[in-house]
C-alpha positions as CSV (number, residue, x, y, z in Angstrom):
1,X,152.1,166.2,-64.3
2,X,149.4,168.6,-65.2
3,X,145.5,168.5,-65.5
4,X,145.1,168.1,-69.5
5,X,143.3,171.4,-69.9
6,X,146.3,173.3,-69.3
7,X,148.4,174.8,-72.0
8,X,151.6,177.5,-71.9
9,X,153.1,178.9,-75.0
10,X,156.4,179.3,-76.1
11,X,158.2,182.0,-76.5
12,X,157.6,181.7,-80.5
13,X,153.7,181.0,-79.7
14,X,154.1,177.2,-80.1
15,X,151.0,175.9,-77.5
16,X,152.1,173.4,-75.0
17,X,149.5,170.7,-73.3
18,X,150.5,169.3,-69.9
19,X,151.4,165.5,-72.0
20,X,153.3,168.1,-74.4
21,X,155.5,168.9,-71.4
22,X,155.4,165.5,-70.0
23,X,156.9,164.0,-73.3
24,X,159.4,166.5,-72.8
25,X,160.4,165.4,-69.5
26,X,160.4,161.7,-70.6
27,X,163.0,162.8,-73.5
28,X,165.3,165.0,-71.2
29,X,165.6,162.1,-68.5
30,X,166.3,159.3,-70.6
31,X,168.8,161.1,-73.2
32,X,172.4,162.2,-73.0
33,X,172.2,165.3,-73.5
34,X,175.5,167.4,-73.1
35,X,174.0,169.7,-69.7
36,X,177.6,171.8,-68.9
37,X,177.4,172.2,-73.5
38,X,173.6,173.5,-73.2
39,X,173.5,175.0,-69.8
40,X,173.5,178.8,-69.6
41,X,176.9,180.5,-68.6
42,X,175.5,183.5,-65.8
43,X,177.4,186.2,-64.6
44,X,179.6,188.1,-66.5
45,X,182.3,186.8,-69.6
46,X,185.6,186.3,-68.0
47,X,188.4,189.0,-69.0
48,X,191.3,186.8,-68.8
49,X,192.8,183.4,-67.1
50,X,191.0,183.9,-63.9
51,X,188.1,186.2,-61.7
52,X,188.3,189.8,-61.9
53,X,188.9,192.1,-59.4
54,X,187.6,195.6,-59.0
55,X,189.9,198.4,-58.8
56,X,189.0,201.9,-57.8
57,X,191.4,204.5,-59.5
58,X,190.5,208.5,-59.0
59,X,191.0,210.4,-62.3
60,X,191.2,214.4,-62.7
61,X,188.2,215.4,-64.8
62,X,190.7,216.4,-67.8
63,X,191.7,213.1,-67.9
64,X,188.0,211.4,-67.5
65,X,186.8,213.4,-70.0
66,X,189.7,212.1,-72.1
67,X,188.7,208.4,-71.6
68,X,185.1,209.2,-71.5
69,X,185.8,210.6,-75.4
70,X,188.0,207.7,-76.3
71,X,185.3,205.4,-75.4
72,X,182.7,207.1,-77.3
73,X,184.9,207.4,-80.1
74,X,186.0,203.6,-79.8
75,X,181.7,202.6,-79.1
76,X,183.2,201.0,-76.2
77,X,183.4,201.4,-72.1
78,X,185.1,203.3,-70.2
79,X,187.0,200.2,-68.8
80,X,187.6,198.8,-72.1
81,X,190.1,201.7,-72.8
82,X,191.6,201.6,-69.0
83,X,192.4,198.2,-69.7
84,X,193.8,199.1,-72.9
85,X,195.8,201.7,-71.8
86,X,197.4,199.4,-68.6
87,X,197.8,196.6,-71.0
88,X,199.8,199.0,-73.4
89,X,201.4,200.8,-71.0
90,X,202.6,197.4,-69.1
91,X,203.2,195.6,-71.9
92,X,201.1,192.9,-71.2
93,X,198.9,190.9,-73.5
């Protein structure tokens, strides 16, 4: 795989020969390893039972500035407490 005088570190400083990574390889192919358990999720963390959609709402500054202090006071987003405030107001879970 790689010319034996090559070496990469890890992350935590751990130094890695090219027969380091080709051990590595050799494991990964012939184990079961659970991929879809160990594989990285990308994007962002789903909000509910299905994909998100966008939705552009215009707020009068009184009432941004309201939401805006919320948030702070709450440490979260501004469309945390919009969804809070639907979800309340809807009664919806």
């Amino acid at each position: 795989m790689s010319d034996a005088n090559d070496a990469y570190l890890t992350k935590s400083g751990r130094r890695l020969t090219g027969a380091d990574l080709d051990a590595l390889a050799d494991e990964v192919e012939h184990a079961d390893y659970p991929v879809e358990q160990i594989k990285p999720r990308r994007g962002r963390p789903p909000l509910g039972s299905g994909p998100s959609e966008e939705v552009p709402v215009r707020l009068d500054p009184q009432l941004r500035e309201a939401v805006s202090a919320r948030a702070d006071a709450d440490d979260t987003s501004t469309s945390e407490v919009i969804r809070r405030a639907l979800r309340a107001f809807l009664d919806v879970a």
